[in-house]
C-alpha positions as CSV (number, residue, x, y, z in Angstrom):
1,X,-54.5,16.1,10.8
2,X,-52.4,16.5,7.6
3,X,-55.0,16.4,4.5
4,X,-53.3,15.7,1.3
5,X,-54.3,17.8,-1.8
6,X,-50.6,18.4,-3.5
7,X,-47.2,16.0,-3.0
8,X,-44.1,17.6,-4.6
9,X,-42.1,14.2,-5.6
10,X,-38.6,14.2,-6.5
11,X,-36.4,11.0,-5.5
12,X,-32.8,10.1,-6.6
13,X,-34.2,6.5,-5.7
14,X,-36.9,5.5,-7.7
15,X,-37.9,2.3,-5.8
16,X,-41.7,2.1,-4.6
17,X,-42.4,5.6,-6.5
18,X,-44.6,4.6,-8.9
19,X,-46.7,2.3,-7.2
20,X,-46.8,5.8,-4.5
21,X,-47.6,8.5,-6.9
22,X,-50.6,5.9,-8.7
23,X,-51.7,5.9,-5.0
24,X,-51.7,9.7,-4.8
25,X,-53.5,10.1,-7.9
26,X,-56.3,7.5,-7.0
27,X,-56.5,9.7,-4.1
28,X,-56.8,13.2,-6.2
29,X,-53.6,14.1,-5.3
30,X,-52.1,16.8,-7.4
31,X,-48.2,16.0,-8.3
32,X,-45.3,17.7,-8.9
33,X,-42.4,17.2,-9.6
34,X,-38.8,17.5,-11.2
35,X,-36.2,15.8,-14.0
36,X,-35.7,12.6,-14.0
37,X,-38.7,11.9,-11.3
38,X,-41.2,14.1,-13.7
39,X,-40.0,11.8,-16.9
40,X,-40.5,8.4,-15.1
41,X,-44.5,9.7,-14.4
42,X,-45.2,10.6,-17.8
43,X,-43.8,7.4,-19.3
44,X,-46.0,5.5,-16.9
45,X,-48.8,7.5,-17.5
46,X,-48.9,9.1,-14.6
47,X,-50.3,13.2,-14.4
48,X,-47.5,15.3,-13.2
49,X,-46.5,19.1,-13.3
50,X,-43.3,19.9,-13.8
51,X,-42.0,22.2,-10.6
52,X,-40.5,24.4,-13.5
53,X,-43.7,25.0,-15.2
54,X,-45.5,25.1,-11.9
55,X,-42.7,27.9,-10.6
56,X,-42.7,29.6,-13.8
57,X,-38.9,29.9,-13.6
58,X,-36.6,27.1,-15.8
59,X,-34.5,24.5,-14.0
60,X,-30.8,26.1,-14.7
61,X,-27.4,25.2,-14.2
62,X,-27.2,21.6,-15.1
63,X,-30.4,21.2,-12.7
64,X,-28.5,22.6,-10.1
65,X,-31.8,25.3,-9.1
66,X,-35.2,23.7,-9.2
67,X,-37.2,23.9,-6.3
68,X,-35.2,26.7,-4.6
69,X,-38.0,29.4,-5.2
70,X,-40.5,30.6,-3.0
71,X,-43.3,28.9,-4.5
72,X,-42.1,26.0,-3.5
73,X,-41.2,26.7,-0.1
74,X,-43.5,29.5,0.4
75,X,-46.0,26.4,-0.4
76,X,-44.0,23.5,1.9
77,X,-42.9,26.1,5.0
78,X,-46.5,28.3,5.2
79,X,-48.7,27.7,8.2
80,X,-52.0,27.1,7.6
81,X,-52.9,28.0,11.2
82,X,-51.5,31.7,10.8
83,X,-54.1,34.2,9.3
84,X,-50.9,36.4,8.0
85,X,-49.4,33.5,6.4
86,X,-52.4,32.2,4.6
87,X,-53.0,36.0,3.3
88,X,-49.6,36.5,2.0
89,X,-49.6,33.1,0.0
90,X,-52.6,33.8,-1.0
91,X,-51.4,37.6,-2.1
92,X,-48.5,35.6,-3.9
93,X,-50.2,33.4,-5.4
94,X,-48.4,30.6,-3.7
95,X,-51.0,27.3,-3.3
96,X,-50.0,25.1,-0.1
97,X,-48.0,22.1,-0.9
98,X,-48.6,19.5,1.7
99,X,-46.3,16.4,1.0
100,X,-42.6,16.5,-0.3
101,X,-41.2,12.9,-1.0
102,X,-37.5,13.6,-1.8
103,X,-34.6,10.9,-1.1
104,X,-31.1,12.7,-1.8
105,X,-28.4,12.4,-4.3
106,X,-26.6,9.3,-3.8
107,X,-23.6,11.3,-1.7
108,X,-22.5,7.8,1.0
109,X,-22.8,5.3,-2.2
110,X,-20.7,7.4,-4.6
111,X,-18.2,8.2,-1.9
112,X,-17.9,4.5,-1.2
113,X,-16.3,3.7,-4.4
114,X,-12.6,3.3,-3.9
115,X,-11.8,5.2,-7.3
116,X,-14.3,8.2,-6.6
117,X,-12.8,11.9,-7.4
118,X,-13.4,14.7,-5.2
119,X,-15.7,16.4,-8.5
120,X,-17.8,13.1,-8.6
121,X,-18.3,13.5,-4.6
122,X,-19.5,17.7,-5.0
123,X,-21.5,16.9,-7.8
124,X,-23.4,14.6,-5.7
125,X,-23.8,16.6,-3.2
126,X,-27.8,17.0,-2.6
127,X,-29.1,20.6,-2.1
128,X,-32.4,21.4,-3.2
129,X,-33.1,18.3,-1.7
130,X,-32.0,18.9,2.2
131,X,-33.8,22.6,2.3
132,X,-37.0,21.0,1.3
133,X,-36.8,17.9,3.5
134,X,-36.0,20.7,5.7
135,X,-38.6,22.5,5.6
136,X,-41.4,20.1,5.1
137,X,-39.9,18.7,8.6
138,X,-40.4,21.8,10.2
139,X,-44.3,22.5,9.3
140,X,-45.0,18.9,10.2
141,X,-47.9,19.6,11.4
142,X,-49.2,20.4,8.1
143,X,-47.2,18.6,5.6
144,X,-46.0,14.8,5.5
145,X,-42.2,14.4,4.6
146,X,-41.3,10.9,3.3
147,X,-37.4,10.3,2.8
148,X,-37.3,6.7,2.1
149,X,-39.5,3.9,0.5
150,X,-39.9,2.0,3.4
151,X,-42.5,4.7,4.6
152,X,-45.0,4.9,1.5
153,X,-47.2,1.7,1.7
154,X,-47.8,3.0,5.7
155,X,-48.8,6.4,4.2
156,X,-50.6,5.3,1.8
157,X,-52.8,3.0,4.2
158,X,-53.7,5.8,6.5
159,X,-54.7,8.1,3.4
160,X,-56.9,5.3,2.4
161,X,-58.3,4.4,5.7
162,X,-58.8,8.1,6.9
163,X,-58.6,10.4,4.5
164,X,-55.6,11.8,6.4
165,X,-52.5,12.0,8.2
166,X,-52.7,12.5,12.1
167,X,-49.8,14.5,13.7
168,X,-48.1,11.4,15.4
169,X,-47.6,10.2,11.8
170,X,-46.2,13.5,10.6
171,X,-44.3,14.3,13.5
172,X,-42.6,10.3,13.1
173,X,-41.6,11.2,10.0
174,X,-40.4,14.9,10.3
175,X,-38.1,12.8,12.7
176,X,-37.0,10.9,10.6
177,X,-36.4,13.4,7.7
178,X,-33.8,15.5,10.4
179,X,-32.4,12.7,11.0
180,X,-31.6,11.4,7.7
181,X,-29.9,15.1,6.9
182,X,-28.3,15.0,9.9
183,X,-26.5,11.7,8.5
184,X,-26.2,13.0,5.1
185,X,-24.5,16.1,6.2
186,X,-22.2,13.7,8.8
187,X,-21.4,11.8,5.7
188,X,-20.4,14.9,3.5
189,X,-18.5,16.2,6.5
190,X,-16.6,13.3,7.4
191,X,-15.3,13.0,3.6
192,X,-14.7,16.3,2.7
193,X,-12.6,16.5,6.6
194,X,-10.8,13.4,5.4
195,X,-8.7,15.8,2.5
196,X,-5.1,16.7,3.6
197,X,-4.2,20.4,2.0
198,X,-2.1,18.4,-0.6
199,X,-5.5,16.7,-1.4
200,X,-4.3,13.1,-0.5
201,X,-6.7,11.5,2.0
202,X,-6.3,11.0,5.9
203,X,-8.1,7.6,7.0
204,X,-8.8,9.8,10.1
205,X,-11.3,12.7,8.9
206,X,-10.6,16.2,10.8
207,X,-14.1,15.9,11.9
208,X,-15.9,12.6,13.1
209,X,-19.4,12.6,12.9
210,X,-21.0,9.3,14.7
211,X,-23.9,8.4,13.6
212,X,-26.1,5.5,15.4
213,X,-29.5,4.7,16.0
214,X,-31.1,3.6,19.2
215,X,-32.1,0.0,19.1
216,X,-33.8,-0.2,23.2
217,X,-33.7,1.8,26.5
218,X,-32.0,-0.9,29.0
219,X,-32.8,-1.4,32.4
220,X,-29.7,0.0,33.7
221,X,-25.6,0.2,32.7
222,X,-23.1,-1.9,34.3
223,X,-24.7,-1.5,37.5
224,X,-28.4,-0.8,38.7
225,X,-27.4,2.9,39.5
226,X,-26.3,3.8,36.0
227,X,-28.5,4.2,33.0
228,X,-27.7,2.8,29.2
229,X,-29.3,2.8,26.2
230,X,-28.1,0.3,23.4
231,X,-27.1,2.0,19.6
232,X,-26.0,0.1,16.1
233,X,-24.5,1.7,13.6
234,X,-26.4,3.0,10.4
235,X,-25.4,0.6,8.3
236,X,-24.4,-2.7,10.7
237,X,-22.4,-5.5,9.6
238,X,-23.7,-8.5,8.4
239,X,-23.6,-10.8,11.4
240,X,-23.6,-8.5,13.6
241,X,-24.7,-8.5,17.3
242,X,-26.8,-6.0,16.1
243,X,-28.4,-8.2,14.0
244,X,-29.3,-10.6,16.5
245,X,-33.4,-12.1,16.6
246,X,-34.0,-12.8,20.3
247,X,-36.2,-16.0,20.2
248,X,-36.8,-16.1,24.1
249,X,-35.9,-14.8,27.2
250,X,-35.9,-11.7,29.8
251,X,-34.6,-8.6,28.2
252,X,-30.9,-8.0,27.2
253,X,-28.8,-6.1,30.1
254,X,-25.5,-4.1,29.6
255,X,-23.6,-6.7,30.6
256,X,-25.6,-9.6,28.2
257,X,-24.7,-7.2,25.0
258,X,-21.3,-6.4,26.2
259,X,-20.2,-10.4,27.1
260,X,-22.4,-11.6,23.9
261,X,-20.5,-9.5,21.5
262,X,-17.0,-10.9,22.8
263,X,-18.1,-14.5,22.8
264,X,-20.1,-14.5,19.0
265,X,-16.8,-12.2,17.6
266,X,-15.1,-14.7,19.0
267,X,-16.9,-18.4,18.6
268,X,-17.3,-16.7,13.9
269,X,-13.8,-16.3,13.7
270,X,-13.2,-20.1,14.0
271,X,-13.8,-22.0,10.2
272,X,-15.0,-25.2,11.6
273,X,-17.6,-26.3,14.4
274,X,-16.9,-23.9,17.7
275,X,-18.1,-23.3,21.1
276,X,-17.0,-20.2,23.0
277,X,-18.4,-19.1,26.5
278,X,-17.8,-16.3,28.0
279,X,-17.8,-14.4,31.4
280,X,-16.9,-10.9,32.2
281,X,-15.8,-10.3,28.4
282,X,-13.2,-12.9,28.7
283,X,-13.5,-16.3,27.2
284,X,-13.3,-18.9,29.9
285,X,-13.8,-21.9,27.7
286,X,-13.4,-22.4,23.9
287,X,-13.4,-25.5,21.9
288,X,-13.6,-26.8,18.6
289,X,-15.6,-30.3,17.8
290,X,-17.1,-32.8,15.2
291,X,-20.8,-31.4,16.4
292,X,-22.3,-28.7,19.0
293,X,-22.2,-31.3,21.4
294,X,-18.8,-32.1,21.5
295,X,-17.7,-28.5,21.1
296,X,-19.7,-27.6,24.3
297,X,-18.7,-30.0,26.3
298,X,-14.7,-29.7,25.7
299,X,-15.4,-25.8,26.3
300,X,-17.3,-26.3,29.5
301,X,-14.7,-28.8,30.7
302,X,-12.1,-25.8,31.0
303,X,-13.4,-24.0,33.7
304,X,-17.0,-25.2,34.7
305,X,-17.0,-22.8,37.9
306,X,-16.8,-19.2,35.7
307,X,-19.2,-21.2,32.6
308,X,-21.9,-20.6,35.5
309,X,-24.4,-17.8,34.8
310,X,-21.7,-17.4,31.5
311,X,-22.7,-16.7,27.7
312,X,-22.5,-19.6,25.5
313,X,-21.8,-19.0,21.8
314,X,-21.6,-21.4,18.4
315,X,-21.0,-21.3,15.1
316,X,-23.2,-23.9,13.6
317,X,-26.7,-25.1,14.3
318,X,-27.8,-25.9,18.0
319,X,-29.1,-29.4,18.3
320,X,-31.2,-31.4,20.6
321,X,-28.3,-33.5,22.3
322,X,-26.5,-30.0,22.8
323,X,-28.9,-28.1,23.9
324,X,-29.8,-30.6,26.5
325,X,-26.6,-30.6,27.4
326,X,-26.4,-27.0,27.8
327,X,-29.6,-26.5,29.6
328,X,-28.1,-28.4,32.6
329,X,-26.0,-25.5,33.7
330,X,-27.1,-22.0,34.3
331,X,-26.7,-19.4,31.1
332,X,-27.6,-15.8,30.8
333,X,-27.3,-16.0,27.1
334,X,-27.3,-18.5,24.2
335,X,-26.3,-17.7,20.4
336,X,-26.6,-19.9,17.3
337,X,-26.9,-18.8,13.6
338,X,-29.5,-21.5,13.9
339,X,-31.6,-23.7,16.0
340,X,-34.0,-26.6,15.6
341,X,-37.0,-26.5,16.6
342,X,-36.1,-29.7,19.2
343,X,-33.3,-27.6,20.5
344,X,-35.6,-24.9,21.4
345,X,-38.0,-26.9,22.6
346,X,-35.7,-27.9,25.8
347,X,-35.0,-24.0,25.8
348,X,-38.8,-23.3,26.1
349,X,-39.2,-24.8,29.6
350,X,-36.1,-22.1,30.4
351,X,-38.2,-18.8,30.3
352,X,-36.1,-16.8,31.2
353,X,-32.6,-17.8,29.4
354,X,-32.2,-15.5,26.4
355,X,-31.9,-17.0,23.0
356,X,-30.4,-15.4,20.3
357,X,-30.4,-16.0,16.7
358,X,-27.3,-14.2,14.3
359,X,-27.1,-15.4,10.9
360,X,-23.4,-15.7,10.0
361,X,-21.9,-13.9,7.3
362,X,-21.6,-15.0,4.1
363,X,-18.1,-13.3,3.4
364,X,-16.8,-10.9,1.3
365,X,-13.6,-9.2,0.2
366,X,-14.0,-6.4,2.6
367,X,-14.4,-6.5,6.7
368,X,-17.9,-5.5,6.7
369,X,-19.3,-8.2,4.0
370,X,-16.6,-10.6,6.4
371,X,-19.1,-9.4,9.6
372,X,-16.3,-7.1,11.1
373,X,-15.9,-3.4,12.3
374,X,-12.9,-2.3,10.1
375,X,-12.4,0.5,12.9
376,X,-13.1,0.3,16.9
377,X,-13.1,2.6,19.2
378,X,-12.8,3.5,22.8
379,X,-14.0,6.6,24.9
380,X,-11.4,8.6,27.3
381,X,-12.4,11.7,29.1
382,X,-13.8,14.1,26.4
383,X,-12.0,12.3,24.0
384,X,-12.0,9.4,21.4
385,X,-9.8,6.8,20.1
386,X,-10.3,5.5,17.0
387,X,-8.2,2.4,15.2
388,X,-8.4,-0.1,12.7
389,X,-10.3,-2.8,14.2
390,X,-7.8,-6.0,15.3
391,X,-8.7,-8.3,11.7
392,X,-4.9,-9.4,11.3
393,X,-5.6,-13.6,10.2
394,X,-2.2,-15.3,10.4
395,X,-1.3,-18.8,8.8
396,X,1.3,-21.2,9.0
397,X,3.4,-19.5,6.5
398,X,3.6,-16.1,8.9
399,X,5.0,-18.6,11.6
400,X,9.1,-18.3,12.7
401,X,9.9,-21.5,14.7
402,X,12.7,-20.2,16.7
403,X,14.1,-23.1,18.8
404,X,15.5,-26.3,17.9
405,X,12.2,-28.3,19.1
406,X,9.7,-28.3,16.5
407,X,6.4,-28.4,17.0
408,X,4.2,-31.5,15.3
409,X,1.6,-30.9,12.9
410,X,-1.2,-31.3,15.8
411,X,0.6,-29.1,18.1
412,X,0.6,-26.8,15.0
413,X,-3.0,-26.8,14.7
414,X,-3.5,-26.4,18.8
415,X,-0.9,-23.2,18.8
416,X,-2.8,-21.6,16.0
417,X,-6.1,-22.4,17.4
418,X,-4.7,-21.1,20.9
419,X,-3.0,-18.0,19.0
420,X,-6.9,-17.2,17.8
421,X,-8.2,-17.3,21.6
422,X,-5.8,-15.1,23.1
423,X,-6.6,-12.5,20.7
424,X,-10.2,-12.4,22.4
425,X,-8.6,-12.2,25.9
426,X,-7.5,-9.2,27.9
427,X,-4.5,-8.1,27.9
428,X,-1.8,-9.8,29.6
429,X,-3.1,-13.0,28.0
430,X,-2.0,-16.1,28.4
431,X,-3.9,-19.3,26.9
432,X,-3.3,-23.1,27.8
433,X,-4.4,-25.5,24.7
434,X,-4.7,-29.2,24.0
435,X,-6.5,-30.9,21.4
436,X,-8.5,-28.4,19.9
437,X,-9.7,-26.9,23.1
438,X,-8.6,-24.4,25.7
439,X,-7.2,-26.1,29.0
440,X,-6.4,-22.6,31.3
441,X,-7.6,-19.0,30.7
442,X,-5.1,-16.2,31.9
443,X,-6.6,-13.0,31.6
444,X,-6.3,-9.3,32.7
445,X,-3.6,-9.1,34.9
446,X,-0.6,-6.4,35.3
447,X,2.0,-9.1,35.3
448,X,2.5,-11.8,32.2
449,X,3.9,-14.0,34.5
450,X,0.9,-13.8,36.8
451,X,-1.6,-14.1,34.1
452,X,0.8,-17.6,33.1
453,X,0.2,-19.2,36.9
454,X,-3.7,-18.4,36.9
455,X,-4.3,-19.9,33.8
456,X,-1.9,-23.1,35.8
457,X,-4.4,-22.9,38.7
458,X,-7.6,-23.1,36.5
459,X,-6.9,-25.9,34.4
460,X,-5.3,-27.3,37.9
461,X,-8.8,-26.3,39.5
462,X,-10.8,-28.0,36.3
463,X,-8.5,-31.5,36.9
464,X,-7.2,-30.6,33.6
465,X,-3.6,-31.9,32.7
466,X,-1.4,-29.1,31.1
467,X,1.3,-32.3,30.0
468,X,2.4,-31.3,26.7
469,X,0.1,-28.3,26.1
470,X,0.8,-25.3,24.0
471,X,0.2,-22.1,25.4
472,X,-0.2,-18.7,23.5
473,X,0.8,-15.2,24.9
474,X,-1.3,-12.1,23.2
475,X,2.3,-10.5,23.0
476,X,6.2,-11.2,23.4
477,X,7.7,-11.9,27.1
478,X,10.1,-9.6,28.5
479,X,11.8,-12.0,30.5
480,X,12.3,-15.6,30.8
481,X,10.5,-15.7,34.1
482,X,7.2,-16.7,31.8
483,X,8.8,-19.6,30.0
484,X,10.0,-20.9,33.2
485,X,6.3,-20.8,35.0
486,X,4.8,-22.5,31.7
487,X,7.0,-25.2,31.4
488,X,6.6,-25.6,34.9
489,X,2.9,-26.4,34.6
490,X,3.9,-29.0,31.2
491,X,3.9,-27.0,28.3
492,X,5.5,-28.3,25.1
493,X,5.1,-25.5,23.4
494,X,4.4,-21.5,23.0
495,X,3.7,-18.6,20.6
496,X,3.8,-15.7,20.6
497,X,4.7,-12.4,19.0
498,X,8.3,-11.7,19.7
499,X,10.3,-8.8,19.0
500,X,11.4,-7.9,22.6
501,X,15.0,-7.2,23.5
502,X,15.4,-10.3,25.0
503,X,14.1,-12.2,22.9
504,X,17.7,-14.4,22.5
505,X,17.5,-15.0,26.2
506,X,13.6,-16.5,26.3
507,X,14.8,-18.3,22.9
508,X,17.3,-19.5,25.1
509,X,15.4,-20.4,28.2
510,X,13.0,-22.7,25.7
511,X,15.8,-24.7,24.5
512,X,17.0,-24.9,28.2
513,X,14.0,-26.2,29.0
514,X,13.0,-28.6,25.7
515,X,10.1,-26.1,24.4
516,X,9.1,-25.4,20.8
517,X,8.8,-21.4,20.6
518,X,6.8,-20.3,17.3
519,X,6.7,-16.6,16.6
520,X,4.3,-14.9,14.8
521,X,5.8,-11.1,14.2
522,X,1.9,-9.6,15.5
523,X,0.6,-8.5,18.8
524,X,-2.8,-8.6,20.1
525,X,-3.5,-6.7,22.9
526,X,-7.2,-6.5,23.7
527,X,-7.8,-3.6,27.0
């Protein structure tokens, strides 16, 4: 047990201090502290020694040497367990400090500022900070370390009820201290890495320090003999898998995160009322619609054989009349940014189908306020490849119509709407659309020309007509063979990137055959 008779206090981040320190004093806790921490106190009435006047040395150098002294970390780093170390304090004159509350100098906030100078970022740099965090985190079994304000009110509840810390407490939050200088120091590395010699910037740092935090343990990976564990990011995106509240349901599985990631970044990408399932990381049904209902049902109608045991995906707010609708076929996973309380009612007598709540995001001028990744990556041996993440929007005005057939304003809308599926399919993709919904799913095959003829035999399969569909193709084809296979099954119409050596010749073919061809100038590969 930790007993609290001195905290040394001295936070960049003055949020929840004062209402901590009045705690500490009702509990007779001496305080210390430093600057602009030490100038807060007295204003508010507060008793507090300044570290200076308890060290008997000045702060100096702009403030740059404070607390590096050996009364202070003689005080934090001293075991009181250790007959030699209690007798040289004591021969030193150096009084046990047993609580350091310390968040550091704003380093990841002033480096996030677009027009921040290299000077700015050193001079917020945190030192004294980090080697006290530091060592209070190593004695944790004598000293409480508290590095963010989340942690006081739980503190000061245990103080109150016990008199005391116990050691799971401290050794929780001597965690938690490494772990935030870990991050700091990852953040400080990856910035300073980031400077060419010339002292322009490299989006790539030389160093990349990844830095996530364990949400769960799963059951197992991708299959029962692998093991997995599932991470976010530090700071996650609003809207965010991440960020999902599971209402119901058995536990998430490898496979549930990885297939409800593709269908919710792909169901928030649409502006109006959407329904996206997915199986195997593929969409095999998307649909837009006046309601849930409607948007549902046009998506099931693709492909209802892979929608079984699939992961179903909107955009707006789940309904009765939907949700009925849905619970008629079997899902692994639902998402919703909302749901009534009807809706989840028919979900209730579902135990184990696992409802998930993400709130959409409200928007912003940046990809993260917008809900996205601005970079992805992807593992390879001992390696790592890192890109901008896929964010490229495109409008009417990027389209090229490249063939004497023009395409109407609705099969405007369809190619566009098609154009946004493919870009959640894998690579070769190929995408059959028809009034706002898709009619055939190619996906992941070596040959565009095969990926064409399966996304044929599912609509064929679904007793969909592909009579004057649009189809969209993630990137340009090589070779007219593709335009002949599509307008084979009833196309009218097809997009797609462009920019291949023969492109003249598939230009051609789509004359040949009476096609609109729209290019769009962008590929979108997804492996």
């Amino acid at each position: 047990m930790a007993v609290i008779k001195r905290a040394l206090i001295s936070v960049s981040d003055k949020s929840g201090i004062l209402e901590l320190a009045t705690a500490l004093t009702k509990l007779n806790v001496e305080i210390l502290s430093t600057g602009g921490t030490a100038k807060l106190f007295r204003d508010n009435n507060i008793p507090a020694t300044e570290v200076s006047d308890y060290t008997g040395f000045p702060e100096m150098l702009d403030g740059r040497v404070k607390t590096l002294h050996p009364k202070v970390h003689g005080g934090i780093l001293g075991r009181r367990d250790l007959p030699e170390h209690v007798r040289a304090m004591q021969a030193q004159g150096i009084p046990n400090i047993d609580m350091v509350v310390v968040n550091l100098y704003p380093f990841e906030a002033t480096v996030a500022n677009p027009d921040c100078t290299l000077e700015e970022a050193i001079e917020n740099i945190d030192i004294g900070g980090p080697a006290m965090v530091r060592s209070a985190a190593k004695n944790w079994k004598d000293v409480a370390v508290l590095t963010d304000a989340s942690q006081y009110q739980a503190v000061v509840d245990e103080l109150n009820s016990t008199g005391a810390l116990s050691e799971k407490t401290t050794f929780t939050l001597s965690v938690a201290a490494f772990n935030r200088i870990s991050n700091y120091d990852g953040a400080i590395s990856d910035y300073l890495s980031s400077f060419n010699q010339d002292g322009t910037r490299n989006p790539y740092p030389a160093q990349m320090n990844s830095r996530f935090v364990k949400l769960q343990d799963l059951r197992y990976g991708e299959n029962p003999h692998q093991t997995a564990a599932f991470y976010r990011d530090l700071c996650p995106a609003p809207g965010s898998l991440v960020t999902a509240q599971q209402l119901q349901g058995k536990e998430l599985s490898y496979n549930n995160i990885a297939d409800a990631d593709a269908a919710w970044e792909a169901v928030k990408s649409f502006k109006t009322t959407a329904c996206v399932i997915v199986k195997h990381a593929n969409p095999c049904g998307v649909a837009l619609g006046k309601d849930a209902l409607e948007a549902y049902s046009k998506a099931f109608q693709t492909d209802p054989t892979s929608a079984f045991g699939g992961i179903i995906a909107f955009n707006t707010t789940l309904d009765k009349t939907a949700a009925e609708a849905v619970s008629k076929q079997f899902v692994e996973v639902l998402i919703a940014p909302e749901y009534t309380k009807e809706a989840l009612a028919v979900f209730a007598a579902k135990a184990n189908v696992r409802v998930l709540k993400i709130a959409l995001p409200k928007g912003g001028n940046t990809p993260w306020e917008q809900g996205r990744n601005s970079h992805d990556s992807k593992r390879v041996g001992s390696g790592l490849l890192i890109q901008t993440a896929d964010n490229h929007e495109i409008s009417t005005s990027d389209l090229k119509i490249v063939t004497k057939k023009q395409p109407t304003p609705q099969q405007m809308a369809d190619l566009l709407f098609a154009w946004n599926v493919a870009k959640y399919v894998k690579s070769n993709a190929i995408v059959f659309c028809g009034n706002g919904m898709t009619l055939g799913v190619g996906a992941g095959q070596m040959s565009r020309v095969d990926s064409t003829k399966i996304a044929a035999i599912k609509a064929q399969n679904a007793g969909l007509s592909l009579k004057n569909s649009v189809v969209a193709s993630d990137a340009f084809f090589p070779f007219r063979d593709g335009i002949d296979v599509l307008a084979e099954a009833g196309a009218s119409c097809v997009i797609h990137p462009g920019g291949s050596m023969r492109d003249e010749e598939v230009i051609a073919a789509a004359d040949e055959l009476g096609l609109a061809m729209v290019m769009t100038g962008i590929r979108h590969f997804r492996h």
